[in-house]
N, C-alpha and C positions, 0 to 999 in steps of 0.2 A: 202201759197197763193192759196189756194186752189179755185175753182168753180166748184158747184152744186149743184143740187136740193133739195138736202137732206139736214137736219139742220146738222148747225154746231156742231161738239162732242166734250164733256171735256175728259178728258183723263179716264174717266172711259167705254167711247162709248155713252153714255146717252147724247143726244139733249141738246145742251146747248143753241137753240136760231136760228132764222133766218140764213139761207146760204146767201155764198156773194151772189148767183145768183136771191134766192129770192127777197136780197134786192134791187139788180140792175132792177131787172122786175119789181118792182112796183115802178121806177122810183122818188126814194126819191133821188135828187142830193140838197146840199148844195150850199153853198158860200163861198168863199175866198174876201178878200179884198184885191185887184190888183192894188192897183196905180200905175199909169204909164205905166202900161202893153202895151204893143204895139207901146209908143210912140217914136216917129221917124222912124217907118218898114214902106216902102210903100207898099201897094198891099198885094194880098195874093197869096200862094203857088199853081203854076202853075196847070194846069191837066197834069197828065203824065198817058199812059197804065200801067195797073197793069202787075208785075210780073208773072211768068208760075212758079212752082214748082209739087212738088211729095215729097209721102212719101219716105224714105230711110229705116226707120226700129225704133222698138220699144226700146230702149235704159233700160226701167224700166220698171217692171211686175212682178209676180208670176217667169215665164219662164226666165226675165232675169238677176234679182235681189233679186230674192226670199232665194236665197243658202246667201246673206248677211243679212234676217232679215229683208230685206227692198222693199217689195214685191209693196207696195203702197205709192209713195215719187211722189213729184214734182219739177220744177223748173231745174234743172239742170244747173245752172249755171258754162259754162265750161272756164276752164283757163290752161294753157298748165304750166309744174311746170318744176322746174330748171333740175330735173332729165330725163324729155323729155315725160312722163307721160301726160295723160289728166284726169284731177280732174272735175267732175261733182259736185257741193256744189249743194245740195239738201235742201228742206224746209220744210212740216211737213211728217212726216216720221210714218210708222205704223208696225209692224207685226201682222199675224193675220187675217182676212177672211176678209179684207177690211177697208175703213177709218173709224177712227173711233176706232180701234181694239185697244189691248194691244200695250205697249210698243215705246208710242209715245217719240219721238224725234225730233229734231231741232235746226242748222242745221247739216247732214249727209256727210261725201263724200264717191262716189263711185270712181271709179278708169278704165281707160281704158289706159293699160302697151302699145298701138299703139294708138300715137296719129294723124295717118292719119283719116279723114274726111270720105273717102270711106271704113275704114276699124275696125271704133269705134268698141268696145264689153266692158260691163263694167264684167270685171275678177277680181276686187279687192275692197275693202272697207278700210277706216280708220279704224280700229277695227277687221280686220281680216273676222272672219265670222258671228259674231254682228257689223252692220254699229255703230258706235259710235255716241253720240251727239259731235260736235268739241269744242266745249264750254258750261261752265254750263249754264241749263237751267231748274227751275223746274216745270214748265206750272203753275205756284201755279194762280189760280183764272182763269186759262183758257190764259195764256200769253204765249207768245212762240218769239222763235226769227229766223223770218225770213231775208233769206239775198237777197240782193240785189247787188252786185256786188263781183267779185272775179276777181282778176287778182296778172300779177309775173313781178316783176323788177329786174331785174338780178338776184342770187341766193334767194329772198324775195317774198313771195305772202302774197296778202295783202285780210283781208276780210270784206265787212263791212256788219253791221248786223239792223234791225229797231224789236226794241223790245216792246211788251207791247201786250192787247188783242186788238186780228185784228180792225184794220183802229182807232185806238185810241194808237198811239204811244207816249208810255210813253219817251221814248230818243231812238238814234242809237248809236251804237260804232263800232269802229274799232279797228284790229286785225291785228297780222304778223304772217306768219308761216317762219321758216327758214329749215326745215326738208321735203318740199313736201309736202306740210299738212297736216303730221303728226299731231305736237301740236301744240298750237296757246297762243300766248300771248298779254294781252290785252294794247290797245295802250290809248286810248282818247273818250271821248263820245262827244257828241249834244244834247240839250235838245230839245225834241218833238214838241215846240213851234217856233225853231227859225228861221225866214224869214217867220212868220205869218206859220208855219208847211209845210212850201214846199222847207224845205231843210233836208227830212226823207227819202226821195230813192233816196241814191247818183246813177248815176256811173261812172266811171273814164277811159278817153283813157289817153293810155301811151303816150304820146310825146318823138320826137329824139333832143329837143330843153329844155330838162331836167326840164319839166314840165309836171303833170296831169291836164287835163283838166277836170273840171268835172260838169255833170247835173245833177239837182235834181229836184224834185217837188214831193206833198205833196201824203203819202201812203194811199190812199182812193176813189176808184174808183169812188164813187159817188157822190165828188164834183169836182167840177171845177176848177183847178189848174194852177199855172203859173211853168213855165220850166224856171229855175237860171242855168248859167253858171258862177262858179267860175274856177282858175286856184290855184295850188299850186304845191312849187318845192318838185322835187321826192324827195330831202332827208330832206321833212320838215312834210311828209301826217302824222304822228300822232300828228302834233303842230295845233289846232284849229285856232290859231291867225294865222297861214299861210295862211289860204286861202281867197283868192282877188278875192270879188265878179267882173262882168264884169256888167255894168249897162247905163243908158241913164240920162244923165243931162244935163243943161244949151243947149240944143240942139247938143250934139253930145253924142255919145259912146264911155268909158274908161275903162279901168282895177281901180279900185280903186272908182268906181261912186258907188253908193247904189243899192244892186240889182234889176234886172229889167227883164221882162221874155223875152224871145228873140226869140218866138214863139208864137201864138195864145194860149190863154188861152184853156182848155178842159179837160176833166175827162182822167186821163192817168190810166196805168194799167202799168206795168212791163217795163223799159227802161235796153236799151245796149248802149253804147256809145265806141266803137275802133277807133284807129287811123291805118288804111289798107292804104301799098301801097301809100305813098304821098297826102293821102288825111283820111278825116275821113267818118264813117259811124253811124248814130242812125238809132235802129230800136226800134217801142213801139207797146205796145198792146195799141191800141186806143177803146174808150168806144162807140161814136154815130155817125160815127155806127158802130158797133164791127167788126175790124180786127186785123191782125199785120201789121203794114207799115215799110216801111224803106225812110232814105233821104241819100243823100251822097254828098259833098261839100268838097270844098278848103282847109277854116281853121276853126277854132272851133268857131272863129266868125263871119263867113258866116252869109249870112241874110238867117234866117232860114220858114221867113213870103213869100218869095217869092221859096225856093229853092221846084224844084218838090217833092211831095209825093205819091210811088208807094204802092200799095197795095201788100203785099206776100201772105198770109194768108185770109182766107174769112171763114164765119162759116158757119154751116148747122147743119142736124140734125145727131143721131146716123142710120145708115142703107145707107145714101147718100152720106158718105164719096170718096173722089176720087182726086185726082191731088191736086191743093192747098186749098179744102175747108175742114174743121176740124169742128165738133163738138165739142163744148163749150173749145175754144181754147183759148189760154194765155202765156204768155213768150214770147220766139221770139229772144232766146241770143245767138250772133253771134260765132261760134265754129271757135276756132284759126285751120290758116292750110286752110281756106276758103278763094275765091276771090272774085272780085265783079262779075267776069262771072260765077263764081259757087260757091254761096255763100249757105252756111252748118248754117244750125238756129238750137237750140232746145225747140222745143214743146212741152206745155204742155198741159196736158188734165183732167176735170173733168166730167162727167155726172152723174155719180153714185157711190154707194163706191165700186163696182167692174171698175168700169176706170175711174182711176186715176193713168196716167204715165207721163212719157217722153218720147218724138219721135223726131229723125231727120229728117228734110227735107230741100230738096234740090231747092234750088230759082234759075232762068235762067233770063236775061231779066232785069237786073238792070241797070238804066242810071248812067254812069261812074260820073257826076257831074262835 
């Protein structure tokens, strides 16, 4: 899920075409067809002061991942693993003097043996001292499989994957690992069309009510999408017919209604969706205008039209970086072991094929909801 300047590479290095950032600057957004979107939300999401943070530190690089192979990797999608480990699931993955280079992969994990929040370092890889692909993948026409959500239900992590060449998603599938995420075995797919294609970037809070709750909307930054909230019970996530959209009909809202977006339509980029502390948190990379936000609320079906949205993340340029503003920034997934008073995200970063990593930072200043 890369962004930057530079075109996109096939797995040989050679330009295979338009970068996502190209193509979001020259402003080509699509359509989706939304009915019903919005109906019955009144109003729209409050102004709230944006969030304060800082960087914490660089998670992926040359210097910090370089001794796995995996010197130039994004996403970081972290999930805390039964062993008490923090698994970073990583998304396209390089060795070699930048993106682009030999030995692409997708998707990776890294490993950090402390999973305190102040005290991350990734020391380990799936694969020892070659980061592994965690699933077959063979880029064949330029396709790869990036993931979008990672998380653990009691001794089980679960991973779900959006496969096909960037923002033309062929289908998603989902995965379990029962060894730490070790290996991974395959559960169930979706096909790339269904909910009109804005059910391709799941992702799933855990609930203590023996449910996943989960958001979706459509993997392509540059159209316009609607955000679906299904729910399905934990010991059903690889049956497809388990999951019960939450939708708006005959003038009210139900579990079992046709799905309906339960937010303002908009070009999204990367979602986290946790259940922290008696309440839940989404945070997204939002497209116009480009940051990362977060919301935080009650229940999963909170009116999401009205609930504040704080800004964490802001962008600038390479040179201006400082406190919460990040150069051509992306991700924004919430690091287990974080609060909502000191809530730990990880950052992604592309400008160039020498920066392109993962960083943590540290948000202050979130309205409890």
């Amino acid at each position: 899920m890369r962004e930057s300047n530079e075109p996109s590479r096939s797995p040989s290095g050679r330009p295979a075409g338009p970068s996502r950032r190209a193509l979001l600057r020259s402003g080509a957004v699509g359509g989706l067809a939304l009915a019903g979107v919005g109906a019955g939300a009144p109003g729209a999401a409050a102004a709230a002061p944006p969030a304060t943070g800082a960087k914490v530190r660089d998670l992926t690089g040359p210097a910090q991942t370089g001794r796995f192979a995996a010197p130039w990797t994004d996403l970081g999608i972290p999930a805390r693993c039964p062993d008490g480990s923090l698994l970073f699931v990583c998304g396209d993955t390089f060795d070699g003097d930048g993106v682009g280079g030999p030995d692409w992969r997708s998707p990776v994990g890294l490993r950090s043996s402390d999973p305190a929040p102040e005290s991350l370092l990734i020391d380990g890889s799936v694969g020892g001292a070659r980061a592994v692909g965690l699933v077959p993948e063979g880029h064949t026409g330029g396709t790869t499989a990036i993931p979008s959500d990672v998380f653990t239900i009691g001794s089980t992590m679960y991973m779900h994957l959006m496969r096909g060449v960037i923002y033309q998603t062929h289908h998603t599938d989902f995965w379990r690992s029962d060894d730490n995420g070790e290996t991974w075995q395959y559960l169930c797919q979706w096909p790339g069309d269904q909910h009109g294609g804005q059910f391709q970037q799941k992702t799933y809070a855990v609930a203590d009510d023996g449910y996943c709750y989960v958001l979706s909307t459509a993997f392509n930054r540059e159209v316009t999408s609607a955000l679906l909230l299904h729910r399905v019970p934990q010991n059903a996530l690889g049956d497809p017919a388990a999951y019960e959209p939450w939708g708006y009909a005959g003038g009210v809202w139900a579990w079992g209604h046709p799905p309906t977006s339960v937010t303002a339509a908009r070009r999204w980029g990367e979602i986290c969706f946790r259940a922290m502390a008696g309440r839940y948190a989404l945070t997204w990379l939002n497209m116009s205008p480009l940051d990362i936000r977060a919301q935080i609320f009650a229940l999963p079906t909170s009116n999401l039209f009205t609930t504040p949205e704080q800004t964490m993340i802001v962008p600038t340029v390479p040179g201006l970086e400082g406190g919460n503003a990040v150069a051509s920034p992306y991700g924004g997934f919430i690091i287990p072991g974080s609060s909502f008073d000191d809530l730990h995200i990880a950052v992604s970063q592309w400008y160039d094929n020498q920066n392109y990593r993962v960083m943590q930072y540290r948000i202050n200043g979130l309205l409890a909801g």
